[in-house]
HTML snippet that shows the backbone in 3Dmol.js (N, CA, C, O; Angstrom):
<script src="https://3Dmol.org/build/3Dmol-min.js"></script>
<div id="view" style="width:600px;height:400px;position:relative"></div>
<script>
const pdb = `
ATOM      1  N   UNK A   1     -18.146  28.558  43.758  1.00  0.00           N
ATOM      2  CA  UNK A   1     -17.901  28.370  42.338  1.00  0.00           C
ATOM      3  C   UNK A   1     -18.331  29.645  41.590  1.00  0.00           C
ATOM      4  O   UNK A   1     -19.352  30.304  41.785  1.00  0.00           O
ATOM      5  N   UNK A   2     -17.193  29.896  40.551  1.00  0.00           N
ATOM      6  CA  UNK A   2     -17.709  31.091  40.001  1.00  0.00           C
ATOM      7  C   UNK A   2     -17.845  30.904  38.382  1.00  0.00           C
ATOM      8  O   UNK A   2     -17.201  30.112  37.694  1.00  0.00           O
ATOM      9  N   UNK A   3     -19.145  32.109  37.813  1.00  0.00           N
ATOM     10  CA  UNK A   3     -19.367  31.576  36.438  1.00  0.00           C
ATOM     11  C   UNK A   3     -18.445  32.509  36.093  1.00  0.00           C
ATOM     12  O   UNK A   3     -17.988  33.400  36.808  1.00  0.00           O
ATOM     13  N   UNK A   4     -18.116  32.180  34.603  1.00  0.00           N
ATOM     14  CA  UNK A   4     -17.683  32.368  33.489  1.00  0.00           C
ATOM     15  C   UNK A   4     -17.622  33.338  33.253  1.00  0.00           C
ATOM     16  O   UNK A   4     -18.769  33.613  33.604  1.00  0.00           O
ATOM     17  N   UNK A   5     -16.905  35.034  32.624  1.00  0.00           N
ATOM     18  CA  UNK A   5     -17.694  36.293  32.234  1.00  0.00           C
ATOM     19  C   UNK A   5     -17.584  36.326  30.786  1.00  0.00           C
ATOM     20  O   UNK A   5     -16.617  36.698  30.120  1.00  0.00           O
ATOM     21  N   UNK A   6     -18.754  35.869  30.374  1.00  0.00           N
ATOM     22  CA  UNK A   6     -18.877  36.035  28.856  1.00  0.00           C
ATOM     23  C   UNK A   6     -18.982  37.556  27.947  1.00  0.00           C
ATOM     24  O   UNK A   6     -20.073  37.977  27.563  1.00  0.00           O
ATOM     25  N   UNK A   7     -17.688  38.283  27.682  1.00  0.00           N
ATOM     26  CA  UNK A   7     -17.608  39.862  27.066  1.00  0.00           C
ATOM     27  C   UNK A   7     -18.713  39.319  26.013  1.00  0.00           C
ATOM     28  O   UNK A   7     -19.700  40.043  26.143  1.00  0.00           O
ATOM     29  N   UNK A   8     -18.869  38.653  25.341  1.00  0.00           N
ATOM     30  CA  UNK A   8     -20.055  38.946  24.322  1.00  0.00           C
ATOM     31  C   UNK A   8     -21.200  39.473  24.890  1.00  0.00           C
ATOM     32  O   UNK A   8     -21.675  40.401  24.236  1.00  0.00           O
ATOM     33  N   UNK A   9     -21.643  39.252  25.644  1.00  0.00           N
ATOM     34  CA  UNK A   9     -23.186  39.899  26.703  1.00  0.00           C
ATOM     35  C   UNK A   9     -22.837  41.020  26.713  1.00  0.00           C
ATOM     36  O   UNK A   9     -23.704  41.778  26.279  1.00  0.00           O
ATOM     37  N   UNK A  10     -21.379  41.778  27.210  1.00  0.00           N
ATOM     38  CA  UNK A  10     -21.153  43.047  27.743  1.00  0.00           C
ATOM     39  C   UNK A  10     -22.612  43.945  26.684  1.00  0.00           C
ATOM     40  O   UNK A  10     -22.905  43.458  25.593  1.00  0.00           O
ATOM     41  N   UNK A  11     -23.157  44.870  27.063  1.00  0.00           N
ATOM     42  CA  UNK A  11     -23.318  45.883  26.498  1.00  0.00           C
ATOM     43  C   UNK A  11     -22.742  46.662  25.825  1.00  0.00           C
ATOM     44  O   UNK A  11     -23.332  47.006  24.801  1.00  0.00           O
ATOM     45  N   UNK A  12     -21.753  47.098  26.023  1.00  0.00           N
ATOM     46  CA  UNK A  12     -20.932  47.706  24.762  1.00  0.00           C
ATOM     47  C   UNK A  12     -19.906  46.914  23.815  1.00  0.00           C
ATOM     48  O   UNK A  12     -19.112  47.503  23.082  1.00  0.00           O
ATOM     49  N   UNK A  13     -20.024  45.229  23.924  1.00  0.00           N
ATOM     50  CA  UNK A  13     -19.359  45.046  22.651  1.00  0.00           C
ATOM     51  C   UNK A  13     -20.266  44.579  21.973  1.00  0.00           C
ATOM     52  O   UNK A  13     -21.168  43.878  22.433  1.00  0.00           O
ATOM     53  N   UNK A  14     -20.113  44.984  20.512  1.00  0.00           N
ATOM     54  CA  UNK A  14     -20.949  44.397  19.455  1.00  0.00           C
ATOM     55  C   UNK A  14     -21.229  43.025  19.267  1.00  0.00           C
ATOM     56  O   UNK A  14     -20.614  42.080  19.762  1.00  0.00           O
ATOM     57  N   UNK A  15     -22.286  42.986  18.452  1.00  0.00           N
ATOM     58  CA  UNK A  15     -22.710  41.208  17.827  1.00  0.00           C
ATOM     59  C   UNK A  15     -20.832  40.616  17.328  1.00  0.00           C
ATOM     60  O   UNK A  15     -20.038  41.414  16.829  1.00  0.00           O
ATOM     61  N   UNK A  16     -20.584  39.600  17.519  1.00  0.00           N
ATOM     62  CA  UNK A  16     -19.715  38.748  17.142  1.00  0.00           C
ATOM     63  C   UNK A  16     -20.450  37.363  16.309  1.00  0.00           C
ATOM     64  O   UNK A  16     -21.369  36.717  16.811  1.00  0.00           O
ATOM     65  N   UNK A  17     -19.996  37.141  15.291  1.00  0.00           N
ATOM     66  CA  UNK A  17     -20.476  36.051  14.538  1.00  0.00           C
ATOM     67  C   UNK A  17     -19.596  35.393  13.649  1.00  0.00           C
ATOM     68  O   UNK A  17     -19.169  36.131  12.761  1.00  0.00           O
ATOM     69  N   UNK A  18     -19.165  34.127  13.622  1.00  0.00           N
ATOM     70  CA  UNK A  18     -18.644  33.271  12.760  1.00  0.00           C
ATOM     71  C   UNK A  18     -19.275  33.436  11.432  1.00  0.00           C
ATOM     72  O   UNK A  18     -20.496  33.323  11.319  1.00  0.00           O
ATOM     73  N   UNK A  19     -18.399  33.735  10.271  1.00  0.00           N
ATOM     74  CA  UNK A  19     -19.100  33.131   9.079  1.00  0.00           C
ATOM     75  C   UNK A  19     -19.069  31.946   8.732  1.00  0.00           C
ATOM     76  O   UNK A  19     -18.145  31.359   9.296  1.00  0.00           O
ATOM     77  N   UNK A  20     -19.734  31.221   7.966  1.00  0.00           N
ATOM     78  CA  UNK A  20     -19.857  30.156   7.815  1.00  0.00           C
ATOM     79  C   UNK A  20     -18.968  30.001   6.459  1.00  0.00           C
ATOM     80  O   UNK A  20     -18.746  30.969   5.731  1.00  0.00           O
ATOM     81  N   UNK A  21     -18.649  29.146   6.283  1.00  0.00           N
ATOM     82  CA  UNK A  21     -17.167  29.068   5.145  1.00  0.00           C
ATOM     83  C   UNK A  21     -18.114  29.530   3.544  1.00  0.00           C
ATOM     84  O   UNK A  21     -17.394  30.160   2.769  1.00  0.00           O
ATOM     85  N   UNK A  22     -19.529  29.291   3.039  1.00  0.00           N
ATOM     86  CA  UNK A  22     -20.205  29.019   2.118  1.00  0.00           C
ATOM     87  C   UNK A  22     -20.185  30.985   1.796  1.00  0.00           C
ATOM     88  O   UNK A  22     -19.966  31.649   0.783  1.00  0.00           O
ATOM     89  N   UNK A  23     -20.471  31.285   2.981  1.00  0.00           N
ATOM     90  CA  UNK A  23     -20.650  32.476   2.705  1.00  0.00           C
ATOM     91  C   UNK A  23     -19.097  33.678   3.040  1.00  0.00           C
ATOM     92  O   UNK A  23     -19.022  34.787   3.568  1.00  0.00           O
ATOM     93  N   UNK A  24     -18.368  33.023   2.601  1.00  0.00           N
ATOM     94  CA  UNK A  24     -17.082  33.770   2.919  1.00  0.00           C
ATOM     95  C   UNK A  24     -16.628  34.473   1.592  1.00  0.00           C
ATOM     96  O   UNK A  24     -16.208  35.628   1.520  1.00  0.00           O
ATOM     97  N   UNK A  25     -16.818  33.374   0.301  1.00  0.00           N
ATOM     98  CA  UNK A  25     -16.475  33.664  -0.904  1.00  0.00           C
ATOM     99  C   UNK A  25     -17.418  34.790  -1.156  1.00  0.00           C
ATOM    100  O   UNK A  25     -16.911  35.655  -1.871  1.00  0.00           O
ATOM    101  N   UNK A  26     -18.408  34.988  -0.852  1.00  0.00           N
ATOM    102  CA  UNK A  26     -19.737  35.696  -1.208  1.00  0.00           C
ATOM    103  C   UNK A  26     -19.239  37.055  -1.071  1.00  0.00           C
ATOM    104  O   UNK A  26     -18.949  37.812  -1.998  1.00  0.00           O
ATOM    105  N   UNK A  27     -19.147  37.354   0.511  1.00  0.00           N
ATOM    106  CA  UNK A  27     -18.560  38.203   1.060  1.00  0.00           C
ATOM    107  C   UNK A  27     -17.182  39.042   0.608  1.00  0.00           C
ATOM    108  O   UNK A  27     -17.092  40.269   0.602  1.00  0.00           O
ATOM    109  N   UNK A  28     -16.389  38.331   0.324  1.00  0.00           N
ATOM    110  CA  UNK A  28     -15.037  39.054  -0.277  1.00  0.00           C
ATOM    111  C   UNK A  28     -15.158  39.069  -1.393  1.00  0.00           C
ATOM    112  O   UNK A  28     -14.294  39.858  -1.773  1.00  0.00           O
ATOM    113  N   UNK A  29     -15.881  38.568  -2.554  1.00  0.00           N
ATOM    114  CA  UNK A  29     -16.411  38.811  -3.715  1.00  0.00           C
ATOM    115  C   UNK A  29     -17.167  40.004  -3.688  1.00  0.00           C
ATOM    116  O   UNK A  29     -17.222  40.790  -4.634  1.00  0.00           O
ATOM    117  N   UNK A  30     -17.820  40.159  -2.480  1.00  0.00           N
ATOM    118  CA  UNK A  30     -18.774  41.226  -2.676  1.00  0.00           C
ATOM    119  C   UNK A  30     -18.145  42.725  -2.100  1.00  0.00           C
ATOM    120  O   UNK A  30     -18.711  43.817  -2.153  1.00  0.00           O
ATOM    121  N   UNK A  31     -16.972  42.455  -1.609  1.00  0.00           N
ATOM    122  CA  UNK A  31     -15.813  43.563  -0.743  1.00  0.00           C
ATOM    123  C   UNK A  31     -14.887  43.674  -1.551  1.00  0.00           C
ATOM    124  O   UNK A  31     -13.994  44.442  -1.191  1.00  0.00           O
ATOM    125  N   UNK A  32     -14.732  43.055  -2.788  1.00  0.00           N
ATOM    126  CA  UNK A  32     -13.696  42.989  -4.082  1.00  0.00           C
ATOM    127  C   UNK A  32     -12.306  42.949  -3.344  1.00  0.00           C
ATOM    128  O   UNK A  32     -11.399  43.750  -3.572  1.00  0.00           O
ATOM    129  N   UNK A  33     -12.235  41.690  -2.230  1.00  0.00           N
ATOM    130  CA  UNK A  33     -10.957  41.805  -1.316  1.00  0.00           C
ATOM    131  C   UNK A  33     -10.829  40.347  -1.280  1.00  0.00           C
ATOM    132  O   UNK A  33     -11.644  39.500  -1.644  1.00  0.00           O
ATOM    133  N   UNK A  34      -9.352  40.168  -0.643  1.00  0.00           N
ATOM    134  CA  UNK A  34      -8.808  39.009  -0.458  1.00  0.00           C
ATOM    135  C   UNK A  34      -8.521  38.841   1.014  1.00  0.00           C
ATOM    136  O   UNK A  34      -8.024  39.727   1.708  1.00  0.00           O
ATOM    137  N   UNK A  35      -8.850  37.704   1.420  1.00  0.00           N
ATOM    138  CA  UNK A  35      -8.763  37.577   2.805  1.00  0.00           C
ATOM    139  C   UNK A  35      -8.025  38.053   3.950  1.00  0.00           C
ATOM    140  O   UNK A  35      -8.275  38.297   5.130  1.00  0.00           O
ATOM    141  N   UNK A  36      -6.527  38.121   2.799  1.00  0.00           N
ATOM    142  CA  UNK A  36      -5.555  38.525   3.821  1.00  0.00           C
ATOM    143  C   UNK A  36      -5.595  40.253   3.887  1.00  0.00           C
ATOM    144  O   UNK A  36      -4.742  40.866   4.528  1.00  0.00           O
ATOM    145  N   UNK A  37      -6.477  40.810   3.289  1.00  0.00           N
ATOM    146  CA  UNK A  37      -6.651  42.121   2.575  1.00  0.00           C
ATOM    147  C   UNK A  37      -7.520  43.052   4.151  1.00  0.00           C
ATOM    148  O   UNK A  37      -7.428  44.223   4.519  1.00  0.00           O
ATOM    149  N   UNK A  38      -8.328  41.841   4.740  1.00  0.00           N
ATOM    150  CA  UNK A  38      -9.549  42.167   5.885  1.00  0.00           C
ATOM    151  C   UNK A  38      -8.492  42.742   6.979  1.00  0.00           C
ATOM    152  O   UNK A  38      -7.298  42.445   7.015  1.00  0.00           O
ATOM    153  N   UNK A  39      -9.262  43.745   7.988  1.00  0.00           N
ATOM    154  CA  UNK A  39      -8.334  43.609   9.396  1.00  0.00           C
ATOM    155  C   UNK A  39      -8.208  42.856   9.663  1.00  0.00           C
ATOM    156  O   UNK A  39      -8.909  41.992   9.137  1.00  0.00           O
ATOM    157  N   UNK A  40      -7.060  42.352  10.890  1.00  0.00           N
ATOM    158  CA  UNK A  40      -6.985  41.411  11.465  1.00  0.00           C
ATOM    159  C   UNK A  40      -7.497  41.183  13.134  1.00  0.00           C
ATOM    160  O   UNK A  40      -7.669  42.188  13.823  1.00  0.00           O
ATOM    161  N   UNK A  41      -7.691  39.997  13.640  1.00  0.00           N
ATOM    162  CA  UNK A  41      -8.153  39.701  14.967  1.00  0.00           C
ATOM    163  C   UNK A  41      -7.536  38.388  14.766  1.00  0.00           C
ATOM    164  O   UNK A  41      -7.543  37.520  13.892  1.00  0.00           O
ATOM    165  N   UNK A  42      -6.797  38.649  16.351  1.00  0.00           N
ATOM    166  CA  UNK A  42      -6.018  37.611  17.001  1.00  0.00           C
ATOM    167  C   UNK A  42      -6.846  36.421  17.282  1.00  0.00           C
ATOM    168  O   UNK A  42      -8.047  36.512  17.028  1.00  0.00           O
ATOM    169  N   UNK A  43      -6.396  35.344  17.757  1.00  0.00           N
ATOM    170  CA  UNK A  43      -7.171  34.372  18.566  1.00  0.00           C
ATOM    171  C   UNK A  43      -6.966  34.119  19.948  1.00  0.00           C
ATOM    172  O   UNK A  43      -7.295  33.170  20.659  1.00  0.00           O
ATOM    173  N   UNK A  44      -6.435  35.028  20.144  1.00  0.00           N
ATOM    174  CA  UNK A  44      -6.055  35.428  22.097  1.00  0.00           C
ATOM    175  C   UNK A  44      -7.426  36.552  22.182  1.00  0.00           C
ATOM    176  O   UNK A  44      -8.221  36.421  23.113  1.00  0.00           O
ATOM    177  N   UNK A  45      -7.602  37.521  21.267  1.00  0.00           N
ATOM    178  CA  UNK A  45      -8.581  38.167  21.675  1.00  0.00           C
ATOM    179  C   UNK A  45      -9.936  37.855  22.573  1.00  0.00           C
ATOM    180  O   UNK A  45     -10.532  36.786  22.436  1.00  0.00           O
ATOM    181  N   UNK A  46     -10.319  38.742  23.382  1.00  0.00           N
ATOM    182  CA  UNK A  46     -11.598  37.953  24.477  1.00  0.00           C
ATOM    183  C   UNK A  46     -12.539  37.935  23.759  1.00  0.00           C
ATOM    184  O   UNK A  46     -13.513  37.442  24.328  1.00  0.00           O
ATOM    185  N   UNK A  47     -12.768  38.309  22.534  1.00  0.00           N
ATOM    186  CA  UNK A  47     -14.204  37.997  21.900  1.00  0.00           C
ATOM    187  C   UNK A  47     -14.120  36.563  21.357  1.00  0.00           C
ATOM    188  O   UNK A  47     -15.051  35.814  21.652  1.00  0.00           O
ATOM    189  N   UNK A  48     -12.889  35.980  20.424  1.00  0.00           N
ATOM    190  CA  UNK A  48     -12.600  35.374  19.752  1.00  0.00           C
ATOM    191  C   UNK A  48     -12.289  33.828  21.199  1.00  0.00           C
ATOM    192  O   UNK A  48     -12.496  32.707  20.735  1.00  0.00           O
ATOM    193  N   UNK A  49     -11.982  33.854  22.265  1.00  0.00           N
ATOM    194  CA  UNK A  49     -12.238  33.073  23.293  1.00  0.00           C
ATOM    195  C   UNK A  49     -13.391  32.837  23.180  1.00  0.00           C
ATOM    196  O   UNK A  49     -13.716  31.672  22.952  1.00  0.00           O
ATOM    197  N   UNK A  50     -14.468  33.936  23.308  1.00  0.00           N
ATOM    198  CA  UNK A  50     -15.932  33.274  24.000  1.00  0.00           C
ATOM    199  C   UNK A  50     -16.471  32.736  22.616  1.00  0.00           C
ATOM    200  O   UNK A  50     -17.366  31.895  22.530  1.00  0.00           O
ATOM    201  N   UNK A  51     -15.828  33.315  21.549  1.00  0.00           N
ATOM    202  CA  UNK A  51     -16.517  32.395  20.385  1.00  0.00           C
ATOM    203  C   UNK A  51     -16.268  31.081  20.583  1.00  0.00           C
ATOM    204  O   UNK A  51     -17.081  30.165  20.454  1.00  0.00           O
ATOM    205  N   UNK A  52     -15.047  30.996  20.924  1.00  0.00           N
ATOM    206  CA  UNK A  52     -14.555  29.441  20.668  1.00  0.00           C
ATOM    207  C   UNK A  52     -15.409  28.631  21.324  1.00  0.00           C
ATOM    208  O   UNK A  52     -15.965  27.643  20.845  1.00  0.00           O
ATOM    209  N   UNK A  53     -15.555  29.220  22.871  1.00  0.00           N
ATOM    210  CA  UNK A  53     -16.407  28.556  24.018  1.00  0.00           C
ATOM    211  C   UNK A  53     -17.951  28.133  23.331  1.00  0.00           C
ATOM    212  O   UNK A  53     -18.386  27.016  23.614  1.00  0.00           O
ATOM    213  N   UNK A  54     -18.558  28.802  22.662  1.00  0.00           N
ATOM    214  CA  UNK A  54     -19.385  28.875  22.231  1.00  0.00           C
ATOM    215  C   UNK A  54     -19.914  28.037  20.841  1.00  0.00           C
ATOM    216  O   UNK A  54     -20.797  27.220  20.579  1.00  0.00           O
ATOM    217  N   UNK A  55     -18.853  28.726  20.134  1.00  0.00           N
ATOM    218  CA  UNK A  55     -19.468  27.834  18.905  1.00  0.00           C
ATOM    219  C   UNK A  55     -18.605  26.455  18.282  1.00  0.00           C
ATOM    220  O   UNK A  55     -18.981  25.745  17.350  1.00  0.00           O
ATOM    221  N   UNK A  56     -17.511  26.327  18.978  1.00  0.00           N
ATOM    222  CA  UNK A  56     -16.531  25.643  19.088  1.00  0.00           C
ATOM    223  C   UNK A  56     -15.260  25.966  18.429  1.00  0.00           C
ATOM    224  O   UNK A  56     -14.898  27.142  18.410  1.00  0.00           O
ATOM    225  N   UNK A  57     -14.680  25.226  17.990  1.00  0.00           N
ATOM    226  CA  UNK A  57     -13.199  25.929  17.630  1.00  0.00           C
ATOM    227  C   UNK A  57     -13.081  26.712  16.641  1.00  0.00           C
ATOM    228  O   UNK A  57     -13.632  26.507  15.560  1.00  0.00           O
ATOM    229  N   UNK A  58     -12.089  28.051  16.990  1.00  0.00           N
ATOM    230  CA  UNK A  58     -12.150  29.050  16.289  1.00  0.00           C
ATOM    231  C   UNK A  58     -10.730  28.835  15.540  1.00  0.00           C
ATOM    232  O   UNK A  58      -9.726  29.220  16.140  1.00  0.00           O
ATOM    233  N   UNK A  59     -10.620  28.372  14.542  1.00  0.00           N
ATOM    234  CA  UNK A  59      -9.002  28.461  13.719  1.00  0.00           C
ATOM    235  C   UNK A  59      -8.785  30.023  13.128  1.00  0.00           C
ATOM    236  O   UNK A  59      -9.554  30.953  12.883  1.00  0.00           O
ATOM    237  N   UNK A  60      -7.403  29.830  13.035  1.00  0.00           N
ATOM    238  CA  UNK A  60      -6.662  30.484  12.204  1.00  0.00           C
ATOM    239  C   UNK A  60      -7.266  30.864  10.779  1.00  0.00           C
ATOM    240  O   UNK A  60      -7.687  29.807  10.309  1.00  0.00           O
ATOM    241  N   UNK A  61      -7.494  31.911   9.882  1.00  0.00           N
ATOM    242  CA  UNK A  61      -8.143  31.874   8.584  1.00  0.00           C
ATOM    243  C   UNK A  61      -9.915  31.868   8.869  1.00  0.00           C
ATOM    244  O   UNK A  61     -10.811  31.912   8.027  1.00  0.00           O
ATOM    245  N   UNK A  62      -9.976  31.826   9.781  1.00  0.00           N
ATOM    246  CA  UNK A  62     -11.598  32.027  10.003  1.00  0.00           C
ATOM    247  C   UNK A  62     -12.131  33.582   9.487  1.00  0.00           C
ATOM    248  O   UNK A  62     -11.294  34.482   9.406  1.00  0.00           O
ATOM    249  N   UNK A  63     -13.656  33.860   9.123  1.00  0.00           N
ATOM    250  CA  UNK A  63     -13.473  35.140   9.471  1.00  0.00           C
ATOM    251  C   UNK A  63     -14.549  35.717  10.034  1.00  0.00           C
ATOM    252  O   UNK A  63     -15.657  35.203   9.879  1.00  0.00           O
ATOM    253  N   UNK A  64     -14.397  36.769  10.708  1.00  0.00           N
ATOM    254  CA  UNK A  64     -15.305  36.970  11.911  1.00  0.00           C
ATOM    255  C   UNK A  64     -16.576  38.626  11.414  1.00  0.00           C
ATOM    256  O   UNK A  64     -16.188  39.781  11.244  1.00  0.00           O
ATOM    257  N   UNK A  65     -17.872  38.171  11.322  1.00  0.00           N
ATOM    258  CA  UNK A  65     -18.914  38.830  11.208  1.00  0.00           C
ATOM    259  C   UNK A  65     -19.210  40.141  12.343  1.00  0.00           C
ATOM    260  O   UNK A  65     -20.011  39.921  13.252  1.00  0.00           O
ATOM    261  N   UNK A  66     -18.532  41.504  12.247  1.00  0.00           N
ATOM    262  CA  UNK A  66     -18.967  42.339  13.847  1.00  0.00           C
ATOM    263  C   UNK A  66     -20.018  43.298  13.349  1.00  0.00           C
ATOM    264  O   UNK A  66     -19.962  44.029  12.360  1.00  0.00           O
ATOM    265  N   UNK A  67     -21.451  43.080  14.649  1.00  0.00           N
ATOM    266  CA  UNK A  67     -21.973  44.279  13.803  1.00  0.00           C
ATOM    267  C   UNK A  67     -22.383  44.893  14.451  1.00  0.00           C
ATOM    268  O   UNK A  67     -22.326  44.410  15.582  1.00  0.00           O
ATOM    269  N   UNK A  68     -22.950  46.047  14.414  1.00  0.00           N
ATOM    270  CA  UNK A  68     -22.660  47.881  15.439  1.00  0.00           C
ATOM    271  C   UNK A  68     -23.989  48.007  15.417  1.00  0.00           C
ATOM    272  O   UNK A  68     -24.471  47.807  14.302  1.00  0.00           O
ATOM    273  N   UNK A  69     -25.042  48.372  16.597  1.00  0.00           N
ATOM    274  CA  UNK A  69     -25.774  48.902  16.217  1.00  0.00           C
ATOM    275  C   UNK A  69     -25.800  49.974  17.093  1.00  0.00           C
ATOM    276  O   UNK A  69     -25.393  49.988  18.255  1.00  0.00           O
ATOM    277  N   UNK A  70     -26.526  51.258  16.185  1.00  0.00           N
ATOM    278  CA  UNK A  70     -26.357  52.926  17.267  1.00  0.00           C
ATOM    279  C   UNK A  70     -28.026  53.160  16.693  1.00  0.00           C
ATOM    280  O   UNK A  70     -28.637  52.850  15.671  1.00  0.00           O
ATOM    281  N   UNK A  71     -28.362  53.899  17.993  1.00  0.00           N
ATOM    282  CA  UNK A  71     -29.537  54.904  17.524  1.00  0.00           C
ATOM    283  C   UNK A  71     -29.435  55.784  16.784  1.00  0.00           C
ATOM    284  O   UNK A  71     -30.482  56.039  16.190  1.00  0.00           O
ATOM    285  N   UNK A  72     -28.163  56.707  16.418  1.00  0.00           N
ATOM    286  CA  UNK A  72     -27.719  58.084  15.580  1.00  0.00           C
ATOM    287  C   UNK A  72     -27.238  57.302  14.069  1.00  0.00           C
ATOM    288  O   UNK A  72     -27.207  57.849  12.967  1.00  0.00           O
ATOM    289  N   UNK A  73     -26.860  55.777  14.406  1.00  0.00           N
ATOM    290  CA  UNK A  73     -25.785  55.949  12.682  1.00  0.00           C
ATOM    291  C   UNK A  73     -26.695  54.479  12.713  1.00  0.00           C
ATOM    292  O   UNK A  73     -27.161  54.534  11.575  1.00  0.00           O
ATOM    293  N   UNK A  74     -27.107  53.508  13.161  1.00  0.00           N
ATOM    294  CA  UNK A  74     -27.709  52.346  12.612  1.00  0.00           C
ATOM    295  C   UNK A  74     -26.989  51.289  12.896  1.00  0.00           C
ATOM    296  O   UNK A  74     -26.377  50.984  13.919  1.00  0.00           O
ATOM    297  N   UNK A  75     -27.157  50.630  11.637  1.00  0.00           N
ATOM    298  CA  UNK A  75     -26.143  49.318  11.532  1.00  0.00           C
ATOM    299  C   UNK A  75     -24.798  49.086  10.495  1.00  0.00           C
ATOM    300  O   UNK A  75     -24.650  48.970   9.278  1.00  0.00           O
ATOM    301  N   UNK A  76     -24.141  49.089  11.380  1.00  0.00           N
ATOM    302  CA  UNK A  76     -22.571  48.951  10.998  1.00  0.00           C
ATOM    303  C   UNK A  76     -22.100  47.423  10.441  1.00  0.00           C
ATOM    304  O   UNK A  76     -22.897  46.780  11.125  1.00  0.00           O
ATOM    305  N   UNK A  77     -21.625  46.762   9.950  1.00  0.00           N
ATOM    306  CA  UNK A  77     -21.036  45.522   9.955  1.00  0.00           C
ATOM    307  C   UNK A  77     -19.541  45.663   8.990  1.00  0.00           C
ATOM    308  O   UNK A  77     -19.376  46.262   7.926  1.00  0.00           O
ATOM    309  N   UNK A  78     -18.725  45.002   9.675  1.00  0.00           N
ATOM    310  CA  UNK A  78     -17.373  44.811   9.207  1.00  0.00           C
ATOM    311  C   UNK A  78     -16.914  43.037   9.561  1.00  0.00           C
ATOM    312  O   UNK A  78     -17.379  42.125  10.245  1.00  0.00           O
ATOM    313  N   UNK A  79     -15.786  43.231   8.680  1.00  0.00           N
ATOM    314  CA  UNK A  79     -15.309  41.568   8.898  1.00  0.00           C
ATOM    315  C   UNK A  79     -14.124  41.744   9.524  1.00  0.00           C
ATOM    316  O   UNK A  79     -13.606  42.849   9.689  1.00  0.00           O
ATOM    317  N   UNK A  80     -13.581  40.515   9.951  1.00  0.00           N
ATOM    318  CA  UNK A  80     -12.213  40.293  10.918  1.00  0.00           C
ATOM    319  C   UNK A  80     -11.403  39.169  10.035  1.00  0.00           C
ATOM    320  O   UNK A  80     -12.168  38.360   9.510  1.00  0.00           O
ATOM    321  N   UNK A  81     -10.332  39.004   9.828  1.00  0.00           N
ATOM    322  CA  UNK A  81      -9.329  37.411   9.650  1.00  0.00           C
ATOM    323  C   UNK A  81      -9.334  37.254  11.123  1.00  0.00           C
ATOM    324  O   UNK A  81      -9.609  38.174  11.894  1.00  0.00           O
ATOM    325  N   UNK A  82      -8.999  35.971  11.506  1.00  0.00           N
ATOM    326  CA  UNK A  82      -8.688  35.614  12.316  1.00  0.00           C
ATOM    327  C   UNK A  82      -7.547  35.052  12.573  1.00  0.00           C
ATOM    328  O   UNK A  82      -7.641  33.825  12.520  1.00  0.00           O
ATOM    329  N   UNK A  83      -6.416  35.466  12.852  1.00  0.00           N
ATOM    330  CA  UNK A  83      -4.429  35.235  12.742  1.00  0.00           C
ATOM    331  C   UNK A  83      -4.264  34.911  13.874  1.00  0.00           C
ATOM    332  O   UNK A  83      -5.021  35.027  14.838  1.00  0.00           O
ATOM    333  N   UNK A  84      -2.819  34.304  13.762  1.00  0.00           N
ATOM    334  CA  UNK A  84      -2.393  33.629  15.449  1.00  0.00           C
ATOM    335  C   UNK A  84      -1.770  34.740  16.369  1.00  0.00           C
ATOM    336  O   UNK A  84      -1.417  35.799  15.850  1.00  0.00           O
ATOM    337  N   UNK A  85      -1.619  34.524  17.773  1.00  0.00           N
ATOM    338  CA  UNK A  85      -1.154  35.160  18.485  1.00  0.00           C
ATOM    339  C   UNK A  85      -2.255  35.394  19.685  1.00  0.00           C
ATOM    340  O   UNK A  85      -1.974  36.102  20.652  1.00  0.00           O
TER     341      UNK A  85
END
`;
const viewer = $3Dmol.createViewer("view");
viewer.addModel(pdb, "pdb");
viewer.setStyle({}, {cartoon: {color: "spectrum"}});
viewer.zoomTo();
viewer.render();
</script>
């Protein structure tokens, strides 16, 4: 039997995080943007899988928290939509 390979662990991909719907308005209020305005991320994507696995279902219109951290530049954070395909 074999486990699972969860890319969120990988070392080189960043934190992945669901926002929580309360804090979505906050966020694009505070990015003076409209949802459909954010990059986009699929829901075939392998990050957006292990979310699902994880935090449970990932819909369409979700939007997704990524954040970077480097020893030279710090902490990065950007948002995702989450669209079909």
């Amino acid at each position: 039997m074999t486990e699972e390979f969860n890319v969120l662990e990988h070392e080189l991909v960043p934190e992945h995080h669901l926002l929580p719907e309360k804090e979505v308005e906050k966020v694009l209020k505070q990015l003076d943007l409209g949802k459909d305005q954010l990059p986009k991320m699929r829901l075939s994507d392998p990050c957006i899988r292990a979310l699902d696995a994880i935090c449970g279902p990932v819909e369409e219109g979700m939007i997704v928290k990524i954040v970077r951290r480097s020893d030279t530049s710090g902490m990065s954070v950007c948002y995702r939509l989450v669209v079909r395909g």
